[in-house]
C-alpha positions as CSV (number, residue, x, y, z in Angstrom):
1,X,25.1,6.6,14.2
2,X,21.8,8.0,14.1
3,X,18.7,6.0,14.2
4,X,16.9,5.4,10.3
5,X,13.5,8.0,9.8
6,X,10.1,7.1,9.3
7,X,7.3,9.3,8.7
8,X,3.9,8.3,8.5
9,X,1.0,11.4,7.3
10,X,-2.0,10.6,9.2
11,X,-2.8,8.6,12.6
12,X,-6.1,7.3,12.0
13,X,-5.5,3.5,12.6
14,X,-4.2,2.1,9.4
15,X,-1.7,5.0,10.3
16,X,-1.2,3.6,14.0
17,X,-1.1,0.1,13.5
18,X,1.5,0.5,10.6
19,X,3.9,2.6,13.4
20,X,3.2,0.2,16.4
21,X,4.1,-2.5,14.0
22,X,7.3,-0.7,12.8
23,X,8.5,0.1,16.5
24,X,7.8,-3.4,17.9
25,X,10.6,-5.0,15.1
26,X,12.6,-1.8,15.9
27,X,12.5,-1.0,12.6
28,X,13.2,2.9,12.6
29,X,12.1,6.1,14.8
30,X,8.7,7.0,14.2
31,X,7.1,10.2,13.3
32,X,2.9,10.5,13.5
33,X,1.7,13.4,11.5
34,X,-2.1,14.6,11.5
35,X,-4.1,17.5,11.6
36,X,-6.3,16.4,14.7
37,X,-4.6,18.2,17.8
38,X,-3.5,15.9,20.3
39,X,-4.3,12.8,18.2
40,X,-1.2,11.7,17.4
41,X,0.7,13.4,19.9
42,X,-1.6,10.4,22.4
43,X,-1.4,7.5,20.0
44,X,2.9,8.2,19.9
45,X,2.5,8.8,23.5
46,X,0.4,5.3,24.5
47,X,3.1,3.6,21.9
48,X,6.2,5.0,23.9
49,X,4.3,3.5,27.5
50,X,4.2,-0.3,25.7
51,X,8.2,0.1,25.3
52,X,9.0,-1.8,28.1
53,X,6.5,-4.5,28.0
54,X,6.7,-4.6,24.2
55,X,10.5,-5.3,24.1
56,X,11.3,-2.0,21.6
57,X,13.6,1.1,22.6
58,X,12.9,3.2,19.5
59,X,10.9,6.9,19.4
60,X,7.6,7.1,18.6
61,X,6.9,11.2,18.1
62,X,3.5,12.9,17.4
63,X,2.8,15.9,15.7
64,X,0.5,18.1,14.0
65,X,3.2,20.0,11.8
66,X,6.1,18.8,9.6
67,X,9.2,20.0,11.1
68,X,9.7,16.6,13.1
69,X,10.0,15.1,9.4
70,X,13.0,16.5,8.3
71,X,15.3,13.8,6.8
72,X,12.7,10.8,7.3
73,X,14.0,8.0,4.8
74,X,10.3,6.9,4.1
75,X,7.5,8.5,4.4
76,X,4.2,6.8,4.1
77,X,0.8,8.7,3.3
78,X,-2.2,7.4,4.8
79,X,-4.1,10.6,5.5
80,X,-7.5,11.5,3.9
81,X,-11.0,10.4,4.1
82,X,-11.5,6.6,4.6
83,X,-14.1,4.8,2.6
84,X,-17.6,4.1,4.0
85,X,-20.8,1.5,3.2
86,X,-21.6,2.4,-0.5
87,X,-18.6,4.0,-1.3
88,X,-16.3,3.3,-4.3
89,X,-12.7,4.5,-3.6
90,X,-13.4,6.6,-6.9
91,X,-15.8,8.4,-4.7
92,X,-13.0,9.8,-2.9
93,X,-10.6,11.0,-5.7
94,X,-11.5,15.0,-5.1
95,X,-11.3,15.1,-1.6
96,X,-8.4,12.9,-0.8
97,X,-7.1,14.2,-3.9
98,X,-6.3,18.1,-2.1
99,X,-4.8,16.0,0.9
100,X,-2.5,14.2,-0.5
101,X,-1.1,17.4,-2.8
102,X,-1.1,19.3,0.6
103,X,0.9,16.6,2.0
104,X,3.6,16.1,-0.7
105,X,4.5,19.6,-1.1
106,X,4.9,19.7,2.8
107,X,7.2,15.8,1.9
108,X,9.1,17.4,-1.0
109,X,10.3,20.5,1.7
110,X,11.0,18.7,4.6
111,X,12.6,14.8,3.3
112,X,12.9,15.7,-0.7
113,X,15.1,12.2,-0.8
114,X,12.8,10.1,1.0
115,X,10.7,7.2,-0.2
116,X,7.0,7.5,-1.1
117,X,4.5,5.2,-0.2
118,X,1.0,6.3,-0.8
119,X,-1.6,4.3,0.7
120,X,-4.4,6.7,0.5
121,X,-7.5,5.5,-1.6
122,X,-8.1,5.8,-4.8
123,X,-4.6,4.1,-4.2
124,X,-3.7,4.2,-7.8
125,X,-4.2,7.1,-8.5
126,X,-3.0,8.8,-5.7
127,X,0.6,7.5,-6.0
128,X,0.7,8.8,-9.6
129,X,-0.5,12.9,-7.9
130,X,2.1,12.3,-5.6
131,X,4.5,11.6,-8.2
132,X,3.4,14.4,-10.2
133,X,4.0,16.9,-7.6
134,X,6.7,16.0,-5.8
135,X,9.1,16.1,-8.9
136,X,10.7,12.8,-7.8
137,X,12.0,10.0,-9.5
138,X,9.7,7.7,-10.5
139,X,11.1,5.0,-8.3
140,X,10.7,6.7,-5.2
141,X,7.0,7.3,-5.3
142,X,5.4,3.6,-4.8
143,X,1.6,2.6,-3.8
144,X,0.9,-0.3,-1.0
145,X,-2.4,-2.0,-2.6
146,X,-0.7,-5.3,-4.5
147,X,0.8,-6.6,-0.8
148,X,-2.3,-6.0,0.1
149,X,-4.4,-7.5,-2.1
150,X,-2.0,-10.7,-2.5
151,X,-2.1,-11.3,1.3
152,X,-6.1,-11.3,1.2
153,X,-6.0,-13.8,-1.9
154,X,-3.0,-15.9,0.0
155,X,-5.6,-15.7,3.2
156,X,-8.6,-16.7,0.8
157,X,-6.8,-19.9,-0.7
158,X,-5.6,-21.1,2.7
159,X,-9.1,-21.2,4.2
160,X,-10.5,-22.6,1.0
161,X,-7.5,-25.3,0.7
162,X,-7.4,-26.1,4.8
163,X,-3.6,-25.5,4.9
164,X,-1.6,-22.8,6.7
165,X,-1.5,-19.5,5.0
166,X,2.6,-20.5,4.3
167,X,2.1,-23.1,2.4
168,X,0.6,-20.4,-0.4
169,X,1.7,-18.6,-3.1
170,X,-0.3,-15.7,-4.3
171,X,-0.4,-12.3,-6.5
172,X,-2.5,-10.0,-7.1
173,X,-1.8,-6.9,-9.6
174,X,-3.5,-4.1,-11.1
175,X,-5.7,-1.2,-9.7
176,X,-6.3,-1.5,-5.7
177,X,-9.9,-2.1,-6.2
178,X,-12.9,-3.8,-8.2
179,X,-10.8,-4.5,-11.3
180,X,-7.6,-5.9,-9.6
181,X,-6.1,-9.2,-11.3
182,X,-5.7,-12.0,-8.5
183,X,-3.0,-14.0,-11.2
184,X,-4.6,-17.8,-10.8
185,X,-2.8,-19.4,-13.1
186,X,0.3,-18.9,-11.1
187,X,-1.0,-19.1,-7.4
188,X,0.4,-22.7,-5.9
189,X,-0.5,-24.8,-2.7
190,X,2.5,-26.5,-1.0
191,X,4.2,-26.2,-4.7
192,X,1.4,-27.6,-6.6
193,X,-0.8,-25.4,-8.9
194,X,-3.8,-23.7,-7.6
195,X,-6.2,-25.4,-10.3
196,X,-4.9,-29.0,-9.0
197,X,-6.0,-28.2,-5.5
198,X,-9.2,-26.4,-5.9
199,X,-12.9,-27.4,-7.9
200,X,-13.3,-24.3,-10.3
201,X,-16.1,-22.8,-8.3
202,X,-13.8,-22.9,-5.2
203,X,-11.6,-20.8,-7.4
204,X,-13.9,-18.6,-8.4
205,X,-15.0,-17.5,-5.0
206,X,-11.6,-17.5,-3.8
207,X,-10.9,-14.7,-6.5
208,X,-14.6,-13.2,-5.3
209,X,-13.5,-12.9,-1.5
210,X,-10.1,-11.3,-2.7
211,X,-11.8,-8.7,-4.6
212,X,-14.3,-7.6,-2.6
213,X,-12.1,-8.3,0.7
214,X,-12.1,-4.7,1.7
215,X,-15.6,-4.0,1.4
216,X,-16.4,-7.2,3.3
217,X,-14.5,-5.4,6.0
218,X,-16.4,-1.9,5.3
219,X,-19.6,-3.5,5.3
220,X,-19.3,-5.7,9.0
221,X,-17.4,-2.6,10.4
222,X,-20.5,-0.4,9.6
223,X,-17.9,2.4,10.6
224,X,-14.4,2.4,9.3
225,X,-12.7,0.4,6.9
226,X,-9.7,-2.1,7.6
227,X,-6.5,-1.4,9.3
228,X,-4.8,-4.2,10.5
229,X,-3.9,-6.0,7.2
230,X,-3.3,-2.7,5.6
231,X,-1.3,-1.3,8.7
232,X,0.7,-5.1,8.3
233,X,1.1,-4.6,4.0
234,X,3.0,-1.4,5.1
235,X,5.1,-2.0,7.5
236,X,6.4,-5.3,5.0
237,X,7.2,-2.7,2.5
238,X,8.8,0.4,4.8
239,X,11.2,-2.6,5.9
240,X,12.2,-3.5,2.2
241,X,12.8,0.1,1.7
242,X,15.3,0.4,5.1
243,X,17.0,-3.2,4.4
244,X,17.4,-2.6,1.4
245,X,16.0,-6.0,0.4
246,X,15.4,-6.4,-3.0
247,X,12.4,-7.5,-2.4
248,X,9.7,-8.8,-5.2
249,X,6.9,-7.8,-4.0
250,X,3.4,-6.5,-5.7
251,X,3.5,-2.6,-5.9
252,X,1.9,0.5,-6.9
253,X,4.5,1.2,-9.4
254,X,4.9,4.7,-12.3
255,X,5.2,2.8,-15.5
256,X,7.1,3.9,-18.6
257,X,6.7,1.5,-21.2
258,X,6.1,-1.9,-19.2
259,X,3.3,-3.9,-20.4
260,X,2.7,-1.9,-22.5
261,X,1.5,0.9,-20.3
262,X,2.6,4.9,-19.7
263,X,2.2,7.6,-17.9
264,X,-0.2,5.7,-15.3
265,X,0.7,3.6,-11.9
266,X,-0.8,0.7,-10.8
267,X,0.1,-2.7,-9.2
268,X,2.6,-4.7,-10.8
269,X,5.5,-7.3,-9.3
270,X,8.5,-5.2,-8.4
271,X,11.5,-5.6,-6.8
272,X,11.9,-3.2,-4.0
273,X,15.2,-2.0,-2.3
274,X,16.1,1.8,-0.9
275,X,15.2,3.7,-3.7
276,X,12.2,2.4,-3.7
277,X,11.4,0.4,-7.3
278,X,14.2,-0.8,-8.6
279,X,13.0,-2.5,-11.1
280,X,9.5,-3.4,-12.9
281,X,9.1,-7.2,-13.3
282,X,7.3,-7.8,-16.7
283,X,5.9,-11.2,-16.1
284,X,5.2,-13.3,-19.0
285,X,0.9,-12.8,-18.8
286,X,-1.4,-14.8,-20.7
287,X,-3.0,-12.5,-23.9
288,X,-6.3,-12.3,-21.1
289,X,-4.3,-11.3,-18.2
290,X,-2.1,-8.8,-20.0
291,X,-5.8,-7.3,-21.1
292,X,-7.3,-7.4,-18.1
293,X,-4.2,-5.4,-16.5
294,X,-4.7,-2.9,-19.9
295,X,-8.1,-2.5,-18.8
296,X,-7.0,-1.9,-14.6
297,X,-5.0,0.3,-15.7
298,X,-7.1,2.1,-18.1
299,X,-9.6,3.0,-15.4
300,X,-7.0,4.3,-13.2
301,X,-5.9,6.5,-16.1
302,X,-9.4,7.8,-16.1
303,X,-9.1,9.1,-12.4
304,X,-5.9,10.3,-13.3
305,X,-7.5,12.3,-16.0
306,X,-10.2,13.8,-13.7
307,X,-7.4,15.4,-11.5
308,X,-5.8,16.9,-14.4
309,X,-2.9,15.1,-14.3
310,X,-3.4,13.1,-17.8
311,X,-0.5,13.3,-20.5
């Protein structure tokens, strides 16, 4: 029986670290797809010399074409320009825009029944172009950003709280950027509610330090952007995807009528299995949460818009 297929489009190091991580647990081959000659053809090569020492016995394969591709089960899209000091992920929807359209014609030819995860910024956005082109069902084209997002606002609440990281409960959905919705009313601590736990300032710079978690990383990087916690968010969800887990997890999803919202993706709680979505959770939000997701979504509807893509 042959060995499950991953792809991942782009080996800059969110890229890497997400197919180190998915060769350590063994998880599935691994193919490492960029444009940069001999990039990823040494980062698949430096992966394969930690096999011994790093306890795995799968394939780690770069390359700068897609013929290695063919029949990947997922295929995750990191490729495209990364965001610098001063830079809104809108600022990138052109450029990255043209890569990812490049990409998931190349995706539709060589694994047209693979899983889609786009993690390419705007995030939002970009998963809905990817859906657009590549013809698939909506289930099978899916965005990273809410595990993500949630694992920066669980991280936030531990350090404010003093407890381990465990003990928390957190979600965050909407748009992958300035107007996500870290859901407060139903983060807990070790079971009890958030508001029992924390003063309401310590709340409201937990939900600050969420928000603006990745351009607190931008901005003491001075170059680059992060990698390891994005690099972690999808290697959780490629594993869903090949376990078929059925898996709730905060997701990039293509809506069709769910709160409220069409023809636009953006992060909401979904469970995820093999096909990717396999189903939309409509949490019961408050009337201000349900607007504030509205709203999310409503600016990633814009972007989508820009690109042409608007119905």
């Amino acid at each position: 029986m042959s060995r499950r297929k991953v792809t991942i489009v782009g080996a800059g190091q969110v890229g890497a670290t997400a197919a180190y991580l998915l060769a350590l647990k063994e998880a599935a081959d691994v193919v490492l797809v960029d444009v940069a000659d001999g990039v990823p053809q040494g980062k698949a090569l430096d992966m394969m010399h930690a096999r011994r020492v790093g306890g795995f016995d799968v394939r780690v394969v770069g390359t700068n074409g897609y013929d290695e591709c063919e029949g990947s089960d997922v295929v995750v899209i990191t490729a495209g320009l990364p965001r610098r000091p001063g830079m809104t992920r809108e600022d990138l929807l052109k450029t990255n825009g043209d890569i990812v359209r490049s990409v998931i014609t190349e995706v539709v030819r060589v694994a047209p029944t693979a899983v889609v995860i786009c993690v390419t910024n705007p995030l939002d956005v970009m998963t809905y172009l990817a859906w657009r082109i590549s013809g698939m069902p909506r289930g099978r084209v899916l965005g990273m950003g809410g595990v993500l997002d949630s694992s920066r606002f669980a991280h936030a609440i531990a350090e404010a709280a003093g407890v381990p990281v465990a003990d928390v409960d957190a979600m965050v959905i909407g748009a992958h950027g300035d107007t996500m919705l870290p859901l407060v009313g139903r983060a807990t601590v070790a079971g009890r509610p958030l508001c029992e736990v924390l003063a309401p300032d310590a709340i409201e710079e937990v939900v600050r330090r969420t928000v603006n978690g990745g351009a607190d990383v931008v901005a003491l990087l001075k170059s680059g952007s992060a990698f390891y916690a994005p690099g972690a968010s999808v290697a959780a969800m490629v594993e869903a995807v090949l376990t078929d887990a059925r898996r709730v997890m905060p997701t990039c999803a293509v809506l069709d009528g769910e709160y409220g919202l069409r023809g636009v993706s953006v992060g909401v709680p979904a469970v995820i299995g093999a096909e990717g979505v396999v189903e939309v959770l409509e949490l019961d939000l408050a009337d201000d949460e349900l607007a504030a997701l509205r709203a999310s979504a409503a600016g990633v509807s814009q972007g989508i818009a820009a690109l042409g893509l608007g119905e």
